[in-house]
N, CA, C and O atoms as CSV, one atom per row, in Angstrom:
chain,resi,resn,atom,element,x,y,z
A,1,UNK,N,N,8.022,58.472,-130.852
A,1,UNK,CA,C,6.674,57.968,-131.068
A,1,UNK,C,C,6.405,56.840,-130.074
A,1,UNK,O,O,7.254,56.019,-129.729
A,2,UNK,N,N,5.117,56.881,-129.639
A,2,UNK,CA,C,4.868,55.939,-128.488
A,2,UNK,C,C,4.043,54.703,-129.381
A,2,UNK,O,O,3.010,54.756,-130.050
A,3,UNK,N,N,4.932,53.640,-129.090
A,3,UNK,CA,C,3.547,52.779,-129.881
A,3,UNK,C,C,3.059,51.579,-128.997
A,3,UNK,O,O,2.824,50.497,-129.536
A,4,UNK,N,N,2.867,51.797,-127.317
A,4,UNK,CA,C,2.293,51.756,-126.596
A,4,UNK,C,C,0.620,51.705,-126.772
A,4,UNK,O,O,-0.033,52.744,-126.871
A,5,UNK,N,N,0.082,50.534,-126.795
A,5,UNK,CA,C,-1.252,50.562,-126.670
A,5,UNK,C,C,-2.298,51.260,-125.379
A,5,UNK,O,O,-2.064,51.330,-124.172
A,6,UNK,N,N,-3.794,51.833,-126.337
A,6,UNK,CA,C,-3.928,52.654,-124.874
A,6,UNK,C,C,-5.445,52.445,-125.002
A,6,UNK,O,O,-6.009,52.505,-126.095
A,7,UNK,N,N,-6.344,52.100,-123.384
A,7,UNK,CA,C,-7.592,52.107,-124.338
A,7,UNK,C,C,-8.292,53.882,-123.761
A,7,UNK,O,O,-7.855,54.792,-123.057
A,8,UNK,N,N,-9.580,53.626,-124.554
A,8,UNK,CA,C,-10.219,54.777,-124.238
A,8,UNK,C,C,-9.941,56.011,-123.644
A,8,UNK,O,O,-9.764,57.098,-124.194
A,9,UNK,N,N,-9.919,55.629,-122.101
A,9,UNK,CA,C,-9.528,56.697,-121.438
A,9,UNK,C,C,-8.214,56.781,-121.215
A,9,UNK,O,O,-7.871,57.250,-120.130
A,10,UNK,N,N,-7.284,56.398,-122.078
A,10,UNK,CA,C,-5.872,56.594,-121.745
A,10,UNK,C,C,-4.296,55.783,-121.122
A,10,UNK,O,O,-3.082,55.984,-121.153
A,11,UNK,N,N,-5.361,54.703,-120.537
A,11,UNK,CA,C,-5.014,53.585,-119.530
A,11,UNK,C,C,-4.206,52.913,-120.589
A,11,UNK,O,O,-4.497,52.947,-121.784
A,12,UNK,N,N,-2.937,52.160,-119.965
A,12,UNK,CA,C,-2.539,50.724,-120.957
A,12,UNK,C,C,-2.950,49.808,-120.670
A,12,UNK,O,O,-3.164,49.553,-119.485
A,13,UNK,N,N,-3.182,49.072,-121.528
A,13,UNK,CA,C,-4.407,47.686,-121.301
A,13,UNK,C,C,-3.295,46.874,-120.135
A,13,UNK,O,O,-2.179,47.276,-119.807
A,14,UNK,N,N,-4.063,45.528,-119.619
A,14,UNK,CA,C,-3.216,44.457,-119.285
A,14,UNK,C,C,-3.022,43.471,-119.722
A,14,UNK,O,O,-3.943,42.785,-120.167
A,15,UNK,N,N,-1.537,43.015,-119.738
A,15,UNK,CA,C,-0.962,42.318,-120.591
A,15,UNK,C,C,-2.260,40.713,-121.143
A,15,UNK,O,O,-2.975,40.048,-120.394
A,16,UNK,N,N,-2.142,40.633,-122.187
A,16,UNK,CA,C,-3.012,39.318,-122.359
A,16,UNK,C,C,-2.130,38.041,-122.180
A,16,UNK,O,O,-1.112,37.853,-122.847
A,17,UNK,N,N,-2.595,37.178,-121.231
A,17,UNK,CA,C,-1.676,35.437,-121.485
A,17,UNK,C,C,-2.120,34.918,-122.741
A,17,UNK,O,O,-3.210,35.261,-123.198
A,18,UNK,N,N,-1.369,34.122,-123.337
A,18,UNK,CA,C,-2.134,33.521,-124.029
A,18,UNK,C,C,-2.608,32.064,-123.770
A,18,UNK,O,O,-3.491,31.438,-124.357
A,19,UNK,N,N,-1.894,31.723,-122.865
A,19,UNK,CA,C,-2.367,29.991,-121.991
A,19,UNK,C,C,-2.020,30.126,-120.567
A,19,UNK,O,O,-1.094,30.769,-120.072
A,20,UNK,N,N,-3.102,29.265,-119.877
A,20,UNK,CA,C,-2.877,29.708,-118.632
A,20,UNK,C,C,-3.003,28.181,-117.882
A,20,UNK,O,O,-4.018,27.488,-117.951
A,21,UNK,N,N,-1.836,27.824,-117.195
A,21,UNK,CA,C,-2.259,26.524,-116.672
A,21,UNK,C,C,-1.774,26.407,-115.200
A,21,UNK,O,O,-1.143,27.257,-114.572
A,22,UNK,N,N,-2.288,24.909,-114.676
A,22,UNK,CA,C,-2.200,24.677,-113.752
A,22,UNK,C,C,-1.115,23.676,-113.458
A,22,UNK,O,O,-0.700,22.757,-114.164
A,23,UNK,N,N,-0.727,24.090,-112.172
A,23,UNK,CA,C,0.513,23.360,-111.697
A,23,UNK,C,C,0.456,22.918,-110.175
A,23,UNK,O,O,0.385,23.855,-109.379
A,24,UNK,N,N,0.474,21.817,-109.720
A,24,UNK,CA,C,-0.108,21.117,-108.640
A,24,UNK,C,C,1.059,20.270,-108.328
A,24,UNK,O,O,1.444,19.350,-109.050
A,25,UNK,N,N,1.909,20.833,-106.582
A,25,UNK,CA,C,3.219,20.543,-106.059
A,25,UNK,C,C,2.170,19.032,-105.534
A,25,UNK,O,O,0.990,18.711,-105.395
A,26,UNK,N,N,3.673,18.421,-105.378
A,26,UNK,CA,C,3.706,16.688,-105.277
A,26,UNK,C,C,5.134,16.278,-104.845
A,26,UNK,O,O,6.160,16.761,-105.323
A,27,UNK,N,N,5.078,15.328,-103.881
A,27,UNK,CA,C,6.120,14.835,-103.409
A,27,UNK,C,C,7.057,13.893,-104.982
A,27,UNK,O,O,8.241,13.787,-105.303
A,28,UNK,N,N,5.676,13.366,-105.611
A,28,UNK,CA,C,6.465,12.385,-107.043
A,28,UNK,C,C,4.985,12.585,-108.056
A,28,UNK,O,O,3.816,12.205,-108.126
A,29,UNK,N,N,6.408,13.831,-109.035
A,29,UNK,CA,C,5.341,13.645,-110.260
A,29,UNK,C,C,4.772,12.801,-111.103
A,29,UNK,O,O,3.596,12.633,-111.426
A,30,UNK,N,N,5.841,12.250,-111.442
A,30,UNK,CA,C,5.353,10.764,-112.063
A,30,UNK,C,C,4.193,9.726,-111.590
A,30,UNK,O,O,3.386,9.177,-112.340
A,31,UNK,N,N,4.286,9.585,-110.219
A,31,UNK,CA,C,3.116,8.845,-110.235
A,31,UNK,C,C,1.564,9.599,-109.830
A,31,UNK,O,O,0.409,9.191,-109.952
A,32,UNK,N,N,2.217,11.050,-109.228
A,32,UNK,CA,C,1.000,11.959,-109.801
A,32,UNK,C,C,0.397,12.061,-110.891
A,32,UNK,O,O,-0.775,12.405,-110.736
A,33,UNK,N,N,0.835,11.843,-112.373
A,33,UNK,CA,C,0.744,12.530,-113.179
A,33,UNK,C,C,0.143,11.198,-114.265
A,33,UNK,O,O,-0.406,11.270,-115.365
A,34,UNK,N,N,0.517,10.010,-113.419
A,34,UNK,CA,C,0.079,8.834,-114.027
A,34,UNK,C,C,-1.277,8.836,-113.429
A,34,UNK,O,O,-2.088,8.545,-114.308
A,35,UNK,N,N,-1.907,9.069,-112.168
A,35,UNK,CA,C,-3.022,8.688,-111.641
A,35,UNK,C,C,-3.788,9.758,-112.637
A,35,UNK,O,O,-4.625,9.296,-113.413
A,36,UNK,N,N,-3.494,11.352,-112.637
A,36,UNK,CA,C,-4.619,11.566,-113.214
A,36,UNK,C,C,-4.872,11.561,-114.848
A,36,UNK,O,O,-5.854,11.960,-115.474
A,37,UNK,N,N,-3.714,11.002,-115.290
A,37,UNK,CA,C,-3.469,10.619,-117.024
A,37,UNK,C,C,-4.752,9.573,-117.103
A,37,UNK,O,O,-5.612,9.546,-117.984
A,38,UNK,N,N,-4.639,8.715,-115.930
A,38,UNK,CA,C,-6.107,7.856,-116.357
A,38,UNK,C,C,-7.112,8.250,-116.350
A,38,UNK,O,O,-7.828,8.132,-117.344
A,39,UNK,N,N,-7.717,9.132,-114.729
A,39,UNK,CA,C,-9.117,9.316,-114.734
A,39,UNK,C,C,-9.162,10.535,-115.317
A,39,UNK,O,O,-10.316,10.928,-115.146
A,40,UNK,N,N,-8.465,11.462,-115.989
A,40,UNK,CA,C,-8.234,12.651,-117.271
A,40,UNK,C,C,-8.392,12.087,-118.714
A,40,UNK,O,O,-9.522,12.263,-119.171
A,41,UNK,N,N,-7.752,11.623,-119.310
A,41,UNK,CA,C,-7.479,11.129,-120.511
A,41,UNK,C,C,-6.604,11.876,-121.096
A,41,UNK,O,O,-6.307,11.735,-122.282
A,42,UNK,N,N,-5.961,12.987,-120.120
A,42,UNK,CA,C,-4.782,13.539,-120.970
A,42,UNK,C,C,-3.232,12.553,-121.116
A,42,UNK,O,O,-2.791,11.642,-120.415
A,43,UNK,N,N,-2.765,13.148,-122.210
A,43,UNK,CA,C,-1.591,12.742,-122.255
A,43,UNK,C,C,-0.203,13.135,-121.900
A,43,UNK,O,O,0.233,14.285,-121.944
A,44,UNK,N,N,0.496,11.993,-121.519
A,44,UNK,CA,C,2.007,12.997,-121.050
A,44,UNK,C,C,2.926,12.994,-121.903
A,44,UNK,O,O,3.175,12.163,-122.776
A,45,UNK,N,N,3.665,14.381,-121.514
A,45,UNK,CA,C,5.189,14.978,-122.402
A,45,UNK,C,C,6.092,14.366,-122.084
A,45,UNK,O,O,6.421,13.857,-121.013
A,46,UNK,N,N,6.636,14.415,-123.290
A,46,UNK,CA,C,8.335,13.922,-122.798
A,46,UNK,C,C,8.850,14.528,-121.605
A,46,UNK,O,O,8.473,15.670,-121.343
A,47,UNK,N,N,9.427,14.107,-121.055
A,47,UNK,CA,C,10.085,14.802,-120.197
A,47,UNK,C,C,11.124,14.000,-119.640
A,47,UNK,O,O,10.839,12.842,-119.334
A,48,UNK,N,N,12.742,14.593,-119.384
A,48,UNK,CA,C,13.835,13.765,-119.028
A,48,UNK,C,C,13.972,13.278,-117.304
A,48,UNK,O,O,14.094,13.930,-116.267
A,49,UNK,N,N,13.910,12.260,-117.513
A,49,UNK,CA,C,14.271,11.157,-116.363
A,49,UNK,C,C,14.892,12.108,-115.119
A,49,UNK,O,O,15.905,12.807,-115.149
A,50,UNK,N,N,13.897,11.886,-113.963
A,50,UNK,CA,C,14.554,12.829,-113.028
A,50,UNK,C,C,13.786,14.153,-112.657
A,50,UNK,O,O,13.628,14.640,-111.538
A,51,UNK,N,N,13.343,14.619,-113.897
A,51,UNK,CA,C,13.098,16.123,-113.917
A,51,UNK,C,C,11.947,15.999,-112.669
A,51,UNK,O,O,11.450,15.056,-112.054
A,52,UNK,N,N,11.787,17.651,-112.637
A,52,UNK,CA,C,11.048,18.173,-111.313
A,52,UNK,C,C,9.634,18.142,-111.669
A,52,UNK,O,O,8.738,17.780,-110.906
A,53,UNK,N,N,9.475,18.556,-112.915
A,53,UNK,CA,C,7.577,18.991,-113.559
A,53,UNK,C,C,7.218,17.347,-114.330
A,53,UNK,O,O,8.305,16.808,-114.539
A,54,UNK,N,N,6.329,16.656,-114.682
A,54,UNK,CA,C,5.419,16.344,-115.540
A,54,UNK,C,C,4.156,16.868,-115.971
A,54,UNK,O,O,3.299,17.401,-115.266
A,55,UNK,N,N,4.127,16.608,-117.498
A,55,UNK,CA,C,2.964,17.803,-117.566
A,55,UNK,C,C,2.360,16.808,-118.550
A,55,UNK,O,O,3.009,16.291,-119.460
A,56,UNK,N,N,0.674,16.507,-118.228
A,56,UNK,CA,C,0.231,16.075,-118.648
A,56,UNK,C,C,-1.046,16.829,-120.025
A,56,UNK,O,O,-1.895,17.624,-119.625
A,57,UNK,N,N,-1.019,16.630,-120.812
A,57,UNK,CA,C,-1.616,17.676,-122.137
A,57,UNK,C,C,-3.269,17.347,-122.367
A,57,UNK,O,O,-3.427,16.182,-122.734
A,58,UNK,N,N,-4.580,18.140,-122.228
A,58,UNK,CA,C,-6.011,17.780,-122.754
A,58,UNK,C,C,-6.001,17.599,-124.134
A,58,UNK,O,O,-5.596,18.486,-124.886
A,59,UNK,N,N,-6.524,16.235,-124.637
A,59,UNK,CA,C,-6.355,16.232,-125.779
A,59,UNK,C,C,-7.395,16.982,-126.671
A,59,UNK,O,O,-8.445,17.066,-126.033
A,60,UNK,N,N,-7.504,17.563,-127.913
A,60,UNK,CA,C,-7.655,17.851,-128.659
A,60,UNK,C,C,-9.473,17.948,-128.069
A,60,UNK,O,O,-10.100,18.919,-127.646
A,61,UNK,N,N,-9.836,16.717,-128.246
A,61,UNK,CA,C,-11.240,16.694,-128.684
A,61,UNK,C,C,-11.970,16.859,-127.089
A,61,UNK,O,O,-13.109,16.393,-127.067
A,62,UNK,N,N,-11.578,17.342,-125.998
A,62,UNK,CA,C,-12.338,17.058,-125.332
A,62,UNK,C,C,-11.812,18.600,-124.013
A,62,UNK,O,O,-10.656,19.017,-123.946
A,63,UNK,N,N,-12.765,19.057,-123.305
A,63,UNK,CA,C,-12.827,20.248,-122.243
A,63,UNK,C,C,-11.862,19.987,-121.000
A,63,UNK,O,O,-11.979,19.037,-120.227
A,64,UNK,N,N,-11.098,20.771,-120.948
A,64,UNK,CA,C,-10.497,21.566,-119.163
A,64,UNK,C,C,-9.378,21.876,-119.732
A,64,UNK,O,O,-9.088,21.827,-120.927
A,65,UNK,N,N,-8.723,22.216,-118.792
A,65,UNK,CA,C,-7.110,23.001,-118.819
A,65,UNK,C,C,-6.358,22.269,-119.997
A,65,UNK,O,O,-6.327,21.091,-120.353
A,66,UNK,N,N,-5.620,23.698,-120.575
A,66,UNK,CA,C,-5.045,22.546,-121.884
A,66,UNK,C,C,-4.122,21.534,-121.003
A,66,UNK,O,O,-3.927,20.375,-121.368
A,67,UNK,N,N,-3.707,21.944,-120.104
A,67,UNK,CA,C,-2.815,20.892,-119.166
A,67,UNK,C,C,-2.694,20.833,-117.940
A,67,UNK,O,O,-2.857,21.925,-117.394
A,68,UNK,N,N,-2.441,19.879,-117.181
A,68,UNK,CA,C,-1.586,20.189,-116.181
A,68,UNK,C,C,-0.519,19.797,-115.730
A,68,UNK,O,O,-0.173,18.639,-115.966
A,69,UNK,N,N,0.200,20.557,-115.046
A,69,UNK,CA,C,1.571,19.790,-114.563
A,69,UNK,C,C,2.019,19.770,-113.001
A,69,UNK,O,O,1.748,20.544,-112.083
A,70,UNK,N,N,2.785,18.622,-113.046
A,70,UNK,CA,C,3.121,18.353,-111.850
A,70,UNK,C,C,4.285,18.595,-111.464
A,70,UNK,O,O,5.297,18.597,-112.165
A,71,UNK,N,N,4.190,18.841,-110.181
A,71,UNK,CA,C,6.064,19.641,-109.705
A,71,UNK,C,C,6.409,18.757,-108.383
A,71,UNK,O,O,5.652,18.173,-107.609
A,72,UNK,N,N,7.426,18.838,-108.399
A,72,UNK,CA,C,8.294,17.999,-107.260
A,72,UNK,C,C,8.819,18.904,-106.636
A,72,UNK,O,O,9.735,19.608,-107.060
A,73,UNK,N,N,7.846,19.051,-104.641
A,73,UNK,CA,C,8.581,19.817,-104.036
A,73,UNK,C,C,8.592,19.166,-102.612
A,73,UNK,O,O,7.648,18.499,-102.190
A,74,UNK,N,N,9.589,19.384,-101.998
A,74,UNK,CA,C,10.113,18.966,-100.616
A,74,UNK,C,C,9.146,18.912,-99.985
A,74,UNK,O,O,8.590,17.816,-100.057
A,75,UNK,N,N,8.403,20.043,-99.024
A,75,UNK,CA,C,8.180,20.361,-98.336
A,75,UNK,C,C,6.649,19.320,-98.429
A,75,UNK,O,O,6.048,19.176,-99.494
A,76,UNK,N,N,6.180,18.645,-97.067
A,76,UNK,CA,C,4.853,18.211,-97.605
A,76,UNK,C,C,3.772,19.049,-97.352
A,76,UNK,O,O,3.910,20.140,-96.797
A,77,UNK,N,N,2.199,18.392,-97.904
A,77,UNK,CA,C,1.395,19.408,-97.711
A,77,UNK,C,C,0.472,19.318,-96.090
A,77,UNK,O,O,-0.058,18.407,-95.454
A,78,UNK,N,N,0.605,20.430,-95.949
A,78,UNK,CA,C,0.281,20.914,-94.529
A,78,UNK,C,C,-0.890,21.775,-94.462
A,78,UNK,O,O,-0.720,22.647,-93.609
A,79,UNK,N,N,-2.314,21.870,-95.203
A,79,UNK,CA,C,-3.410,22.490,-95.191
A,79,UNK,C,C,-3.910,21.991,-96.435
A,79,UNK,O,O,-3.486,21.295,-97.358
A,80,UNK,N,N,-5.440,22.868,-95.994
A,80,UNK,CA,C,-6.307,22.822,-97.382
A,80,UNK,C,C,-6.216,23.775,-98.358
A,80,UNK,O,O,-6.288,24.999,-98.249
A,81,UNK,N,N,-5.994,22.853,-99.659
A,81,UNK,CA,C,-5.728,24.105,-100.666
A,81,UNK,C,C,-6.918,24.699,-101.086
A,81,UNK,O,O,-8.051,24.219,-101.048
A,82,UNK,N,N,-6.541,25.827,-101.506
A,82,UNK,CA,C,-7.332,27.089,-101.962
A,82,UNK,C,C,-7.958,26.959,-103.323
A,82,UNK,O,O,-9.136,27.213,-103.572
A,83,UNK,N,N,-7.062,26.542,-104.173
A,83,UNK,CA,C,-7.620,26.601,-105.880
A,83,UNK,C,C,-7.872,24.527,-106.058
A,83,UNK,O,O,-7.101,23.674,-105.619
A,84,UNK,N,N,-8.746,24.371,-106.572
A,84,UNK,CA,C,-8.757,22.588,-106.568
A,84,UNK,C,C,-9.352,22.149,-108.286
A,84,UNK,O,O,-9.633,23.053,-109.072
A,85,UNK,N,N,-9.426,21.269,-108.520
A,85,UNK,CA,C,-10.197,20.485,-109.941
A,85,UNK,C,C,-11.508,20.551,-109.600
A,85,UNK,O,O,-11.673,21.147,-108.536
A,86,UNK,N,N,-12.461,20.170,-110.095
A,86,UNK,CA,C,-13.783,20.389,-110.276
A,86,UNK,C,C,-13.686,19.216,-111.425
A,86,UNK,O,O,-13.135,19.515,-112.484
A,87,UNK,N,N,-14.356,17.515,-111.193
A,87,UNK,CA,C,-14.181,17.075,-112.336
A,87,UNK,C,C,-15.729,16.386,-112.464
A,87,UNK,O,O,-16.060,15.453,-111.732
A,88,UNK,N,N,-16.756,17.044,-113.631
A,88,UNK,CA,C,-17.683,16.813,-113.990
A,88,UNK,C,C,-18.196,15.770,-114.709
A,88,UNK,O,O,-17.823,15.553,-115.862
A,89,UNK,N,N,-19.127,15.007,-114.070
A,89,UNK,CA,C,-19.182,13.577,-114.465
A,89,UNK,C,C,-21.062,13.061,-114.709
A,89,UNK,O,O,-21.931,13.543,-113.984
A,90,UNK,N,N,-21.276,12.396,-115.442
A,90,UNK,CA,C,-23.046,11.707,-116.071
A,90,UNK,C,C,-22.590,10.804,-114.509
A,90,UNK,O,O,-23.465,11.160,-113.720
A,91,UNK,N,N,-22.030,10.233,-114.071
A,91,UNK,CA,C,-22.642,9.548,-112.977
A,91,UNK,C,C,-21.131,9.790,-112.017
A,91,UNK,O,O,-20.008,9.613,-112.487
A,92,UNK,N,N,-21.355,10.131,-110.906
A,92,UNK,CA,C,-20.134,10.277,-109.351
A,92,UNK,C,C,-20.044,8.715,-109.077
A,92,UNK,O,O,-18.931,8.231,-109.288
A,93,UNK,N,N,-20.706,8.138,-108.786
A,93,UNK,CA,C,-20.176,6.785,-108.068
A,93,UNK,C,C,-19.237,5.695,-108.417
A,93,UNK,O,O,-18.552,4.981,-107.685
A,94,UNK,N,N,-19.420,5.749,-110.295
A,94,UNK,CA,C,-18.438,4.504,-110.849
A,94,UNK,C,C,-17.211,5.095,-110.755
A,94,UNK,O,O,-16.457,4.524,-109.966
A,95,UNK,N,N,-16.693,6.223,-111.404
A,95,UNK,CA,C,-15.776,7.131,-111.125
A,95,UNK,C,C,-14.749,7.078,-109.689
A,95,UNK,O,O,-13.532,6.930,-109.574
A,96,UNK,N,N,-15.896,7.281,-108.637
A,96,UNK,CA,C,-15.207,7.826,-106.991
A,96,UNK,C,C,-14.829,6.493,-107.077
A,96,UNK,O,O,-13.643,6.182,-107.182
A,97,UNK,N,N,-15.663,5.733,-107.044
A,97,UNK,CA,C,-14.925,4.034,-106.506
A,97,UNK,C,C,-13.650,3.460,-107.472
A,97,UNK,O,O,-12.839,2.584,-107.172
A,98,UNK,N,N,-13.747,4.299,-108.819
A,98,UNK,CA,C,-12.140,3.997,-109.091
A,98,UNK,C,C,-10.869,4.250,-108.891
A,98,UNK,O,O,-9.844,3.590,-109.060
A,99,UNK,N,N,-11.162,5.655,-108.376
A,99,UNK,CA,C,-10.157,6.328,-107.770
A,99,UNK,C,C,-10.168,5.979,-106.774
A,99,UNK,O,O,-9.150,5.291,-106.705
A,100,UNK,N,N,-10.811,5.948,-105.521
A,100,UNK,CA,C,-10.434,5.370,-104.447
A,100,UNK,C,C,-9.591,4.153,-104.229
A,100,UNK,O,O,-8.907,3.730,-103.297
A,101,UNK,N,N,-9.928,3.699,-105.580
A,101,UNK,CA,C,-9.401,1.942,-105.559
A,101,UNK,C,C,-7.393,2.566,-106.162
A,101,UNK,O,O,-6.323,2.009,-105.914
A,102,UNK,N,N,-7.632,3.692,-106.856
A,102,UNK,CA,C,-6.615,3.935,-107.292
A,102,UNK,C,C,-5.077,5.006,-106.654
A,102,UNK,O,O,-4.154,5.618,-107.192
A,103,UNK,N,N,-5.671,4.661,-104.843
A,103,UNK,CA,C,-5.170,5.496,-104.022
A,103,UNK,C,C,-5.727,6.773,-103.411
A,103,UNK,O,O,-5.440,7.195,-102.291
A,104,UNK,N,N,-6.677,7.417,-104.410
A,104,UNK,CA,C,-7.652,8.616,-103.657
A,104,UNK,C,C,-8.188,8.302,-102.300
A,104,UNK,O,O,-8.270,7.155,-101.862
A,105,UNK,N,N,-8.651,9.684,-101.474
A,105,UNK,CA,C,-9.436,9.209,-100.011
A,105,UNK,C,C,-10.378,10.435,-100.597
A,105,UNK,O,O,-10.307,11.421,-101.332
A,106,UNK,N,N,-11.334,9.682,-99.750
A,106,UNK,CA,C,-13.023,10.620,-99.596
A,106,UNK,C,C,-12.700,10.931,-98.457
A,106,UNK,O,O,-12.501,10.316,-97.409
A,107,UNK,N,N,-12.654,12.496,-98.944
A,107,UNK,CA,C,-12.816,13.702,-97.613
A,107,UNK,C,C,-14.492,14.101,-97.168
A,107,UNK,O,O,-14.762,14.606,-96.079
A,108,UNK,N,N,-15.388,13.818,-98.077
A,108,UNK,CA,C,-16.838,14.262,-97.455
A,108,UNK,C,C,-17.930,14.231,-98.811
A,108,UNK,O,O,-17.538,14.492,-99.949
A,109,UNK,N,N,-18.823,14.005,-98.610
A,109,UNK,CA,C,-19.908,13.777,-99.553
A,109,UNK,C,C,-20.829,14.982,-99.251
A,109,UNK,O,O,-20.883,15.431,-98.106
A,110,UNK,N,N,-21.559,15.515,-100.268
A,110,UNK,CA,C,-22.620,17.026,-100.185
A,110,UNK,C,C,-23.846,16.549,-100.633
A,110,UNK,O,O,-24.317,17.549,-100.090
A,111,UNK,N,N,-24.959,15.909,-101.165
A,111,UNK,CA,C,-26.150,16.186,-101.509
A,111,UNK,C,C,-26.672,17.060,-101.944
A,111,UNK,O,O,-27.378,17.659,-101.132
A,112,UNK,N,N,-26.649,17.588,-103.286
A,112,UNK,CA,C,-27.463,18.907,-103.545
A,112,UNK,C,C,-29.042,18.400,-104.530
A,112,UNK,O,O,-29.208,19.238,-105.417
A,113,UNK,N,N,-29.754,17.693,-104.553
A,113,UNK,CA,C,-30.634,17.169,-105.278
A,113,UNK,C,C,-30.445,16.525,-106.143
A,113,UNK,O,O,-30.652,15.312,-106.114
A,114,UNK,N,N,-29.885,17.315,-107.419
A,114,UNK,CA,C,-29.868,16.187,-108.602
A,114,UNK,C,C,-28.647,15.947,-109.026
A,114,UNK,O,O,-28.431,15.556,-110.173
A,115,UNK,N,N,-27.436,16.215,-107.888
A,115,UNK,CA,C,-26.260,16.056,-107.897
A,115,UNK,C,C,-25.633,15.928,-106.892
A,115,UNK,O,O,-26.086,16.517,-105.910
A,116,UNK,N,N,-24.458,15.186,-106.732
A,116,UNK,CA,C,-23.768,15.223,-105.379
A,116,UNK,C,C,-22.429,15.966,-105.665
A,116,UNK,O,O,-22.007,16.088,-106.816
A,117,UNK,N,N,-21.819,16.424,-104.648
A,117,UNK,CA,C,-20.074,16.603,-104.754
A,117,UNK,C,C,-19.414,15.674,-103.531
A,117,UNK,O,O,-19.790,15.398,-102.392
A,118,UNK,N,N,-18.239,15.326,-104.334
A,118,UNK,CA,C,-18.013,14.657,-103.668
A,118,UNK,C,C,-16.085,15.130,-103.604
A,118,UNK,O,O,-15.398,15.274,-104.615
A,119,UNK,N,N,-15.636,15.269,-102.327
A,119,UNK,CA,C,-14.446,16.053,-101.911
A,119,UNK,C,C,-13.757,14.492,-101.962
A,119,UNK,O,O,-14.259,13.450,-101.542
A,120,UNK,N,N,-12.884,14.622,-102.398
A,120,UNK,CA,C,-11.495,13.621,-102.599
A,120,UNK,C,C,-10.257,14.408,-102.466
A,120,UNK,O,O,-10.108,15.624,-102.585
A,121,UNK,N,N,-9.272,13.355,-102.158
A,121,UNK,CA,C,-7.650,13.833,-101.967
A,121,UNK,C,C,-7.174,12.553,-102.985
A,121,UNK,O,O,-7.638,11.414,-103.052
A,122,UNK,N,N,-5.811,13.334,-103.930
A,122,UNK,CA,C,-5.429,12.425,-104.967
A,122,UNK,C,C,-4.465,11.440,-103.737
A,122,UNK,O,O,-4.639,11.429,-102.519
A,123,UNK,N,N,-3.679,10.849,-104.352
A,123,UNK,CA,C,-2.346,9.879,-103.534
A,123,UNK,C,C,-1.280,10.834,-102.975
A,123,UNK,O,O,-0.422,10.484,-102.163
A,124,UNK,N,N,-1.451,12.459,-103.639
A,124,UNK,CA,C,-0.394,13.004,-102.803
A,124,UNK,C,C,-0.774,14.246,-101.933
A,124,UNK,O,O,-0.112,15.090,-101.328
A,125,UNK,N,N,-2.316,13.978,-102.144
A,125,UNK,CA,C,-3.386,14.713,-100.871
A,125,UNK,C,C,-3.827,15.771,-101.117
A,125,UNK,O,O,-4.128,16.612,-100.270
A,126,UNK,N,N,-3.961,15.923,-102.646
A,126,UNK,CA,C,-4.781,17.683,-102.899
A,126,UNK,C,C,-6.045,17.349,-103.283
A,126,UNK,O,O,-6.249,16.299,-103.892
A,127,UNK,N,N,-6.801,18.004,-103.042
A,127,UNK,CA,C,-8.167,17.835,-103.199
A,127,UNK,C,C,-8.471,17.992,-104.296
A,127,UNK,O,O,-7.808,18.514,-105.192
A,128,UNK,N,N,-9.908,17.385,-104.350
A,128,UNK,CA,C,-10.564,18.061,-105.913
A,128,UNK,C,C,-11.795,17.315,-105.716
A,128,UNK,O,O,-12.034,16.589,-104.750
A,129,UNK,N,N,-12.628,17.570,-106.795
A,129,UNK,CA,C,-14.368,17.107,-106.438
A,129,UNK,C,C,-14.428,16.561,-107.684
A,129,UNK,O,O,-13.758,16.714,-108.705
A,130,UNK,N,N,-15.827,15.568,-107.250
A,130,UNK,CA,C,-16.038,14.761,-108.194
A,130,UNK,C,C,-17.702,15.216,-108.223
A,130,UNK,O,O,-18.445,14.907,-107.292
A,131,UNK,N,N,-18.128,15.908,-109.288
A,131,UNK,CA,C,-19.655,16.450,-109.373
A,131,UNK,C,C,-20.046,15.830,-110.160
A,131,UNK,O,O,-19.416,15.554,-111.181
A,132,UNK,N,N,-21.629,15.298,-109.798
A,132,UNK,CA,C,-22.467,15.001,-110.804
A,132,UNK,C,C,-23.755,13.853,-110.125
A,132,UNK,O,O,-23.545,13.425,-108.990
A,133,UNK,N,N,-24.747,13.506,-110.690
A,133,UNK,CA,C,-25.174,12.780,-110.150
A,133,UNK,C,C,-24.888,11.149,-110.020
A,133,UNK,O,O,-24.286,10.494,-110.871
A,134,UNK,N,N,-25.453,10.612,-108.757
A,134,UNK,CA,C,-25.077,9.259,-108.962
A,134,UNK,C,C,-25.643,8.068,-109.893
A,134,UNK,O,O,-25.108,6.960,-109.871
């Protein structure tokens, strides 16, 4: 007996995840994982002294990835990444100027009318945007 799921026409479905997160290489997780614990509000896991990942958790009451984590890898980064944060904000300017103050660099500012984006690199140089108006 096959008890293989099948839909309609016969096909087996594809597998479902049930969580899907993000993981963003860094020369040092820890102080990756501290910069965006602040301007996130997630919280961090235990994790033993040394280790390669920190993973910081979305709490309960509030929107984005249930987490993310950070990995410790050799090699540094050498291009622009492909997949980035998107972090949505009632005003861009108080925000950008904290992070900047908090090691971030402004890669470029956009103007779209009733919003700006604004391209940043964290302290260990991956990008991500800061949307919303000023």
């Amino acid at each position: 007996m096959n008890d293989t799921p099948t839909t309609p026409g016969g096909r087996t479905p594809p597998a479902s995840p049930h969580r899907i997160g993000v993981t963003i290489d860094c020369p040092d997780p820890d102080s990756a994982a501290a910069f965006w614990e602040r301007f996130l509000g997630y919280q961090r896991r235990p994790h033993p002294a040394g280790s390669a990942y920190v993973t910081v958790d979305c709490p309960e009451n509030m929107a984005g990835p249930p987490h993310l984590t950070f990995q410790r890898v050799p090699e540094p980064k050498t291009g622009k990444v492909r997949t980035h944060l998107d972090i949505f904000v009632d005003h861009a300017q108080p925000l950008t100027r904290q992070m900047l103050a908090a090691g971030a660099h402004q890669i470029s500012v956009t103007d779209a009318g009733e919003w700006t984006t604004r391209v940043l690199t964290d302290p260990a140089g991956n990008e991500f945007c800061v949307i919303g108006p000023d």
